[in-house]
C-alpha positions in Angstrom: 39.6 -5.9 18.3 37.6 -3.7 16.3 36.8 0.0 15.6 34.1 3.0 16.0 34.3 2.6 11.5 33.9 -0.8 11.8 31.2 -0.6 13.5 29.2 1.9 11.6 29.8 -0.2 8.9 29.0 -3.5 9.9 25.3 -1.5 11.4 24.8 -0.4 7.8 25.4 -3.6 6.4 23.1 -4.8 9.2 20.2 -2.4 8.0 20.7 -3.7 4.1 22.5 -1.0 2.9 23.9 -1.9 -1.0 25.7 2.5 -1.8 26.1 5.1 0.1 26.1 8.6 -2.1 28.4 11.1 -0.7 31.7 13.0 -1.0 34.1 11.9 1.9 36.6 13.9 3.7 39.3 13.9 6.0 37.5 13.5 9.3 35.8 10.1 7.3 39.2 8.3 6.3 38.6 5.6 8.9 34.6 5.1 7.4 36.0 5.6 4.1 38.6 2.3 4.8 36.1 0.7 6.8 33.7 0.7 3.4 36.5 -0.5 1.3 36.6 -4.0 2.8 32.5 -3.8 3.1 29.7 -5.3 0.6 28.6 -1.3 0.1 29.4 0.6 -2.4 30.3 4.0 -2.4 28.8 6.0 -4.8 31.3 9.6 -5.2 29.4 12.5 -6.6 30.1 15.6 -7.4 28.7 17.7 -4.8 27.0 16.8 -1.1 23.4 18.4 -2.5 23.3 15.4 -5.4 24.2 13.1 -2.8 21.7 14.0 -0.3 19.1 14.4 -3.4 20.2 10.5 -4.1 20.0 9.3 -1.1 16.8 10.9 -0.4 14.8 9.6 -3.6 16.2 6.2 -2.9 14.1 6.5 0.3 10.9 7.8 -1.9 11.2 4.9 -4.1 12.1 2.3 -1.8 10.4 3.1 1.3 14.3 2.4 3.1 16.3 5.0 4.3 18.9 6.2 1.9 22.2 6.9 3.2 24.6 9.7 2.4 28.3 10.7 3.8 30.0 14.1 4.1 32.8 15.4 6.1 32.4 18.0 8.6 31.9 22.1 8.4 31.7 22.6 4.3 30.4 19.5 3.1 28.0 18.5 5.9 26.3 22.0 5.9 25.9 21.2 1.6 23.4 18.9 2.8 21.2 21.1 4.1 19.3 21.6 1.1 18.9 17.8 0.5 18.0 17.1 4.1 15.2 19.7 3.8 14.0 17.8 0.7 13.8 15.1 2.4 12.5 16.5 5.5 9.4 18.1 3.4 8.4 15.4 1.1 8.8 12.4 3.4 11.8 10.8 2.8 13.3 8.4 4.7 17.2 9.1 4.8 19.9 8.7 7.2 23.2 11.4 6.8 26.1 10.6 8.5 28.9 13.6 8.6 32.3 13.6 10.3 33.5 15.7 12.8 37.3 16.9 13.7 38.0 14.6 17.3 36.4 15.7 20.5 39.0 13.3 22.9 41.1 16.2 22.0 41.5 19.5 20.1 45.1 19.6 18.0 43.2 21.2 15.3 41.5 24.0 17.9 38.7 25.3 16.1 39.7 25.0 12.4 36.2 24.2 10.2 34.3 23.1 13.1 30.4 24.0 13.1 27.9 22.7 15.1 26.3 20.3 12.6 24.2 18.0 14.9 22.3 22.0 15.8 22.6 23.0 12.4 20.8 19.6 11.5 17.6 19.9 13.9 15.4 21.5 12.2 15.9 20.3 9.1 15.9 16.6 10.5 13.7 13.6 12.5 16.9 13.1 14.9 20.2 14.7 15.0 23.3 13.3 17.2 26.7 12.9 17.8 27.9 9.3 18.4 30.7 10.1 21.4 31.3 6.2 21.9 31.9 3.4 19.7 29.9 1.2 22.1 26.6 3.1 21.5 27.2 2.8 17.1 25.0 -0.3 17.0 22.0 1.5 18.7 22.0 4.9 17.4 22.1 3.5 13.6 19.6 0.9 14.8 17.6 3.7 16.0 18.1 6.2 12.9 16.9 3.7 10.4 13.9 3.2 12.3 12.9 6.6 12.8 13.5 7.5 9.7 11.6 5.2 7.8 8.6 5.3 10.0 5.8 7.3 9.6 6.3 10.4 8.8 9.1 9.0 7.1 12.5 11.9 6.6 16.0 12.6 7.1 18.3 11.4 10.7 21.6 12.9 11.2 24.7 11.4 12.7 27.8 12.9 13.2 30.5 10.9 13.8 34.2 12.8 15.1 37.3 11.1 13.4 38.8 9.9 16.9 35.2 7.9 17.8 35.3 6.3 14.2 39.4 5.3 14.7 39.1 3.9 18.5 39.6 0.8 18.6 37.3 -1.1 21.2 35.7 -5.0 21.3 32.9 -6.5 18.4 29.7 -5.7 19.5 26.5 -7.6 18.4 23.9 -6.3 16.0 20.7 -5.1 16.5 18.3 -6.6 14.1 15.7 -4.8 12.3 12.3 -6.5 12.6 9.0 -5.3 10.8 7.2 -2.6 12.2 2.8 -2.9 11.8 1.3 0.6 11.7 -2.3 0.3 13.9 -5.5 0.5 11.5 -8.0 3.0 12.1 -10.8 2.6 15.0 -13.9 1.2 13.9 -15.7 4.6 15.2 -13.8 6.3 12.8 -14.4 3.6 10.3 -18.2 4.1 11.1 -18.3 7.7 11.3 -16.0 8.2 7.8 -18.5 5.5 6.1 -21.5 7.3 7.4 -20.9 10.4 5.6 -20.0 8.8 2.4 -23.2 7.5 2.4 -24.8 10.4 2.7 -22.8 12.3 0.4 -24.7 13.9 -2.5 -21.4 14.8 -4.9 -18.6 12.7 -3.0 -14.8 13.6 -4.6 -11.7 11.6 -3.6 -8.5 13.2 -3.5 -4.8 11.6 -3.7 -2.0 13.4 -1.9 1.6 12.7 -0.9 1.4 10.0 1.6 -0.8 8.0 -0.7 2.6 7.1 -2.7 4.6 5.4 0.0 5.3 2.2 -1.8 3.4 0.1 1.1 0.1 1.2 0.1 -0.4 1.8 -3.4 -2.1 -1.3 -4.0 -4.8 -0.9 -1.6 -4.9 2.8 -2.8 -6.2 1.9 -6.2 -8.6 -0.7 -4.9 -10.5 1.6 -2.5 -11.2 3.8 -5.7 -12.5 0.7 -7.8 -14.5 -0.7 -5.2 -15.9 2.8 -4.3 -16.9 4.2 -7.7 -16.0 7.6 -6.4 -14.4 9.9 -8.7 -11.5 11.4 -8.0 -8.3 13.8 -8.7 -4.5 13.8 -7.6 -2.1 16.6 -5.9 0.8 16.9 -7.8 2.7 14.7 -5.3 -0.1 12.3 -5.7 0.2 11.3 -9.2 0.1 8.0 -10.6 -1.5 6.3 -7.2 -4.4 5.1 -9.0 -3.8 4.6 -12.6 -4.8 7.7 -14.3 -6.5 5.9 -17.3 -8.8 5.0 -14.8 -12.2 6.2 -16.3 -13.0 7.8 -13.0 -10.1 10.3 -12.8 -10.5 13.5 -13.1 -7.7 15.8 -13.0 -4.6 16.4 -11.3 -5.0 20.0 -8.8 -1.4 21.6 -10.1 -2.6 25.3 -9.0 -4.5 25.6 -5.7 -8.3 27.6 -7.5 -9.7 28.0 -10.7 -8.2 25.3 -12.9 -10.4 23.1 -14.6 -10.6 20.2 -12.3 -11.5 22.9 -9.5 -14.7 22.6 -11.4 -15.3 18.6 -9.9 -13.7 20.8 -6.2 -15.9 23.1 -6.2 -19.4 21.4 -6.6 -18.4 18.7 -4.3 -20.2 18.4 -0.7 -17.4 16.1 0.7 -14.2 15.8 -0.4 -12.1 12.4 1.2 -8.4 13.1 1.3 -6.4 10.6 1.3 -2.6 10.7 2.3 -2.7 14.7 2.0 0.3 16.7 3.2 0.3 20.3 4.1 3.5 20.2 2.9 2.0 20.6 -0.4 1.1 23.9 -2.0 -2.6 23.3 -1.5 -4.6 21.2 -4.2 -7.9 23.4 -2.8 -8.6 26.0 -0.1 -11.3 25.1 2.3 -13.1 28.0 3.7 -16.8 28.8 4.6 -19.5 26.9 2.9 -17.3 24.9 1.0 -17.4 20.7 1.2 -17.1 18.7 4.2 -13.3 17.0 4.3 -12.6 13.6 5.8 -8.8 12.7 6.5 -7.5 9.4 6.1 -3.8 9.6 6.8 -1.2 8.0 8.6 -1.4 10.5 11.1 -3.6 13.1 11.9 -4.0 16.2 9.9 -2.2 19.4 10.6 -4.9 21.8 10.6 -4.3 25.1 8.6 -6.0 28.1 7.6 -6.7 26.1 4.2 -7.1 22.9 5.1 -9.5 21.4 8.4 -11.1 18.4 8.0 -14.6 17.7 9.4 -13.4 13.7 10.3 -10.6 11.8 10.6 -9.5 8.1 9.3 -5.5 7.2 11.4 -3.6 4.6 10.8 -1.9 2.6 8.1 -3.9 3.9 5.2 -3.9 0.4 3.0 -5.6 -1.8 5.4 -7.9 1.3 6.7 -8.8 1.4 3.4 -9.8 -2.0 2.7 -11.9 -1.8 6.4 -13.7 1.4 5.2 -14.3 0.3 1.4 -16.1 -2.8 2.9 -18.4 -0.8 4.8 -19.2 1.1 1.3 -18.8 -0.8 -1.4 -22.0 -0.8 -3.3 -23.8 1.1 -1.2 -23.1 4.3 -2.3 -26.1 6.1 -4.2 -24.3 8.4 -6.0 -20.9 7.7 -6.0 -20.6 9.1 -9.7 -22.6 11.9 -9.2 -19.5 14.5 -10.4 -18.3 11.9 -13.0 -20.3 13.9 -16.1 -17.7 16.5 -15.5 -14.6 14.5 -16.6 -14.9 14.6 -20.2 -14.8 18.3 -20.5 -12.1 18.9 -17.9 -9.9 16.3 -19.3 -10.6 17.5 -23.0 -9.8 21.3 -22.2 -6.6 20.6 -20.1 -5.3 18.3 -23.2 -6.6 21.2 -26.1 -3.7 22.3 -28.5 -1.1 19.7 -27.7 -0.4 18.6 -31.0 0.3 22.1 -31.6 3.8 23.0 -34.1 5.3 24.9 -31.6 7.3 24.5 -28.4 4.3 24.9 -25.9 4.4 23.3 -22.7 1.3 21.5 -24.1 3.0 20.2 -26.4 6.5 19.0 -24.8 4.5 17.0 -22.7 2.3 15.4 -25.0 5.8 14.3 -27.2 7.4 13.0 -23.8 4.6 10.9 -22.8 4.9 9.5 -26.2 8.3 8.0 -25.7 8.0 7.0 -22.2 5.9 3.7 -21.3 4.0 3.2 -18.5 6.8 1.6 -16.1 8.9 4.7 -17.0 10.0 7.3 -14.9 10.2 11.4 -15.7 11.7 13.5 -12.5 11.0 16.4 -13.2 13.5 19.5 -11.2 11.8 23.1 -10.8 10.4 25.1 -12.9 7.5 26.3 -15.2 7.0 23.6 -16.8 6.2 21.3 -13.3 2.5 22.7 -13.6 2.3 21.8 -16.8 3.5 18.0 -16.4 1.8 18.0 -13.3 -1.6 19.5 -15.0 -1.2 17.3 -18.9 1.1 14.2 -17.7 -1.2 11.1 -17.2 0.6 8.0 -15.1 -0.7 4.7 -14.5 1.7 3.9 -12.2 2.9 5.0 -9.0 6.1 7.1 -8.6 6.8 7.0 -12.2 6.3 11.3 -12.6 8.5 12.6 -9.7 8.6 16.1 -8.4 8.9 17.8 -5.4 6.1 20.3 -4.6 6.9 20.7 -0.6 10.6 22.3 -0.9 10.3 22.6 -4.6 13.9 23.4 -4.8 15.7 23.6 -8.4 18.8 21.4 -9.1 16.9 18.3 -7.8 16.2 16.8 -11.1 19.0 15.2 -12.3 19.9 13.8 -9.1 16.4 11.9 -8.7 16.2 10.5 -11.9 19.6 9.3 -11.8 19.1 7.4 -8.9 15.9 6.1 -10.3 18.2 4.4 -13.1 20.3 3.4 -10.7 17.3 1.5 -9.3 15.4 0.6 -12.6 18.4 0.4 -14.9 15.9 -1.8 -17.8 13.2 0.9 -17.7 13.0 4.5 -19.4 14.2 7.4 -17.3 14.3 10.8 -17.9 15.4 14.2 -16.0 13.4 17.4 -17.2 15.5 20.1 -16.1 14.8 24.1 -17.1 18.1 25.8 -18.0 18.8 27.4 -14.5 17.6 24.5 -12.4 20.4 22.3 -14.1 23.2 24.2 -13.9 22.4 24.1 -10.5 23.7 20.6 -10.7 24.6 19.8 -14.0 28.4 18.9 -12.6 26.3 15.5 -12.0 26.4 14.5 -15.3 30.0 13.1 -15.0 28.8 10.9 -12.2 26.1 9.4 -14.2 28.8 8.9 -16.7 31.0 7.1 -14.5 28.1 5.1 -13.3 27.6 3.8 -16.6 23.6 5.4 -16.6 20.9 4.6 -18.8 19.8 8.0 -18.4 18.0 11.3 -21.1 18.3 14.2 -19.7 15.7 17.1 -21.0 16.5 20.7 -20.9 13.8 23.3 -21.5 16.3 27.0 -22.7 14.6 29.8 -22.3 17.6 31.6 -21.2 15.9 32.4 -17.8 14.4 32.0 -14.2 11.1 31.5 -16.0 8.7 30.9 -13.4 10.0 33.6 -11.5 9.9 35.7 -14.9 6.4 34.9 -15.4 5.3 35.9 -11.9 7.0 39.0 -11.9 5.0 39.7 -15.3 1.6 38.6 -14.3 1.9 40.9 -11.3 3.0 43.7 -13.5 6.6 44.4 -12.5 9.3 45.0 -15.0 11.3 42.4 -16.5 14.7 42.7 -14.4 16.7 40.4 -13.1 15.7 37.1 -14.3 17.6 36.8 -17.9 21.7 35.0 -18.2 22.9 33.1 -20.9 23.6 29.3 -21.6 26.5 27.2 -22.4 26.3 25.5 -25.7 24.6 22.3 -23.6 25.8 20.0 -26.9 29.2 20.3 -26.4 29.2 20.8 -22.5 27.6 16.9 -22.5 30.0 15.9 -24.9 32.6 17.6 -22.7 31.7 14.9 -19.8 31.4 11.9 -22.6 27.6 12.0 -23.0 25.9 12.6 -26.0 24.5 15.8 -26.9 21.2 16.6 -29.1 19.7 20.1 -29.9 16.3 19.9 -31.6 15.2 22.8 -33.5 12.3 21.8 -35.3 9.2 20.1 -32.9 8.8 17.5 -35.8 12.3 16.0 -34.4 11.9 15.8 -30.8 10.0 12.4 -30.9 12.7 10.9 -33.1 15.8 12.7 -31.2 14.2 11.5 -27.8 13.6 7.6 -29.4 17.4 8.0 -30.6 18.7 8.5 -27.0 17.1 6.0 -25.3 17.4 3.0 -27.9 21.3 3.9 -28.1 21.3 3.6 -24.4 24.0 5.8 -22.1 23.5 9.3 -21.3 22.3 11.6 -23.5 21.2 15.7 -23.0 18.7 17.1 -25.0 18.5 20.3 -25.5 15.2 22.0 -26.8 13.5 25.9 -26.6 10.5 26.4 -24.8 7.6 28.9 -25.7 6.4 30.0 -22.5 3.8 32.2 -24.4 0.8 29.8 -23.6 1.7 30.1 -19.4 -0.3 33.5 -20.0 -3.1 32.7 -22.5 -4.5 29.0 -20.5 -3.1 29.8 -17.0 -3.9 33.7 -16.4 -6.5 34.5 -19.4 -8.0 31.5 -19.9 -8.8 30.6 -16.2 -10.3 34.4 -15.4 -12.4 34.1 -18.0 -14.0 31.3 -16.0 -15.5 33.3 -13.5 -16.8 35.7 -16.0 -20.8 35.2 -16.9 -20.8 33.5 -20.0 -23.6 35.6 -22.3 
């Protein structure tokens, strides 16, 4: 004889799962003995919101489901957050949550919520398992949903009495390999045809273009087509961004330099875009013709309605629709005289003696080699990575600009040194957006992390703060104060830096990671230039030049 924990155990096992990130309860005792005597490891946090961040950038760097465990009421409704994260930036994830029994009632309604509602949606799939006998199918079934396209977050809640009743070994279901259809070769036909006729032809990178199954094929179709072309922020690092044919990455949605490339484009072919994102451009009358290539078909929006559509599994569409252009293209570099000048006024005053974004970024990209990987939470600064940061390879910048929620940060990068323990990571977290989650930093202590973590004080909400400025309100409401971040790392047995002079952060930064462990640097920011390039300089743009 077996059990309902068993089960759900043996079903993980069965879908490859190595941790599970979570913070267990009483309703999970049975799941939580059932792991013990399992080849999974149970990764305890400090809070359910890390967890579900964890499990859900697993998912983004993996392409596998992530897996994260709560108990009921409290600790499964702290997951809200991270399932929404997950839900917006296509992650693949699978939360399972416990439940007080429902064979029986001894506890009446003490803590119970309705989860499984709470979790719709936020979620792909919510259930509750009410039978041991259908555990093999239902986690079968969340894996699958949630990694396939759109990939996101499944639910199950499993009650204490399902998970302790004991019933008879049941056999596994085993995952096979799922092939996504290619696009028709109408659409192939049609998409090609307008490239070809295309007098200032742009390619853009969005979200779904970093799904780890496609990358490759990503940065082929852009060598073999000669077509320049920008990023979303989401988008970043698909194509190597040394590339000579890049040209920008659209952090604001109008007016910033590579908007300039946007703007005098006739088509424009996105590739893997999201609405989730804020938008990289705003289609409206007049403006370029839009072809879609995406795993599924675009959501149309008041912003965003392409003329043509390219479905199916984007790497192999790709190759079909590069064949059908390679070469032929007359003037497939037709915007490429812009680059220089786009690329040399988004870089200007970076070497600047002064905290400026500009400059932070410049200094981190210094340190950090091409396989390593910045995660970035939510803040100001996020433009300006997204904006000065150049990658040359995929999912090493990660940010999140479909929930864009703070406290994010530090959990993604620490599972991406969790999952790259030999490469450079870093967390760059604004002052508010850590202490969000900054309880984490034990965890990745305990976990023994190779990890830097990077906080910008300003002593505020500062993108907030800026807003409320450039639209002429007061400054209220946006100000607290800090503890002394040194000794608070210290206090969890990491190793605490504060750099004063700009001349030291290179140095500082190199310190950290050759000494290896985790260490917090702490550093001011001088948001001064968020005015002067972003508002000033932009506007005066659209002014006549005399």
């Amino acid at each position: 004889m077996t059990k309902g924990s068993d089960l759900l155990v043996a079903s993980l096992e069965n879908e490859g799962v190595e941790r599970i990130f979570g913070v267990p309860g009483e309703e999970n005792l049975d799941v939580l003995e059932s792991l013990r005597n399992s080849s999974i490891k149970l990764v305890l946090t400090r809070h359910e919101q890390a967890a579900a961040f964890m499990a859900a950038t697993y998912g983004r760097l993996t392409g596998k489901p992530g897996v994260c465990i709560t108990t009921l009421g409290p600790g499964a409704l702290n997951l809200s957050t991270g399932a929404a994260y997950a839900h917006l930036g296509g992650m693949p994830m699978v939360m399972i949550t416990g439940q007080k029994g429902i064979l029986s009632s001894r506890q009446a309604r003490f803590q119970v919520v309705d989860v499984v509602a709470a979790m719709k949606p936020l979620t792909k799939l919510s259930r509750q398992i009410v039978s041991p006998q259908m555990i093999p199918t239902l986690v079968r079934e969340a894996f699958r949903i949630a990694a396939e396209e759109r990939p996101g977050p499944v639910h199950l809640e499993l009650p204490e009495d399902i998970a302790a009743e004991e019933c008879e070994a049941l056999p596994m279901i085993p995952p096979h390999p799922t092939e996504l259809p290619v696009a028709s070769a109408e659409a192939l036909d049609r998409a090609a045809a307008l490239i070809l006729a295309a007098k200032r032809p742009l390619v853009m990178l969005g979200a779904a273009a970093s799904r780890p199954r496609s990358t490759d094929d990503l940065a082929q179709f852009v060598l073999r087509s000669r077509i320049p072309y920008f990023t979303t922020q989401m988008g970043k690092g698909t194509v190597p961004g040394g590339t000579a044919l890049y040209m920008g990455t659209a952090a604001l949605s109008e007016r910033d330099y590579v908007h300039e490339a946007i703007e005098q484009a006739d088509l424009i072919i996105t590739i893997g875009h999201d609405t989730i994102e804020k938008p990289p451009f705003i289609m409206g009358p007049g403006g370029p013709h839009v072809i879609h290539v995406g795993y599924q078909p675009a959501t149309v929006e008041q912003v965003y309605f392409p003329q043509a559509e390219v479905i199916g599994d984007i790497g192999p569409s790709l190759r079909l629709l590069a064949d059908r252009i390679e070469g032929r293209i007359p003037n497939a570099e037709a915007l490429l005289p812009l680059r220089e000048g786009i690329l040399a006024r988004i870089a200007d005053r970076a070497t600047e003696d002064r905290f400026t974004p500009q400059r932070i970024v410049h200094d981190v990209r210094r340190v950090i080699p091409a396989d390593g990987v910045v995660a970035l939470d939510n803040g100001m600064y996020k433009i300006w990575f997204a904006r000065n940061y150049r990658t040359t390879q995929a999912n090493t910048l990660l940010l999140d600009n479909a929930l864009a929620t703070m406290g994010a940060g530090l959990p993604s990068a620490m599972m991406a040194a969790m999952l790259h323990p030999d490469r450079r990571v870093m967390a760059v977290c604004g002052d508010g957006g850590f202490m969000m989650n900054s309880q984490e930093m034990e965890t990745a202590v305990r976990l023994k992390l190779n990890l830097v973590v990077l906080i910008l004080e300003d002593g505020a909400y500062g993108m907030i703060r800026w807003k409320q400025a450039v639209d002429h309100f007061p400054d209220f409401g946006m100000t607290f104060g800090n503890p002394d971040f040194v000794r608070y790392a210290e206090s969890y047995g990491a190793t605490g830096w504060r750099v004063s002079e700009i001349g030291d952060f290179v140095p500082t930064l190199e310190k950290a990671f050759t000494a290896g462990g985790v260490h917090l640097v702490t550093i001011p920011v001088d948001y001064s230039e968020n005015t002067r390039v972003l508002v000033e300089e932009l506007q005066s743009k659209l002014r006549p030049q005399l």
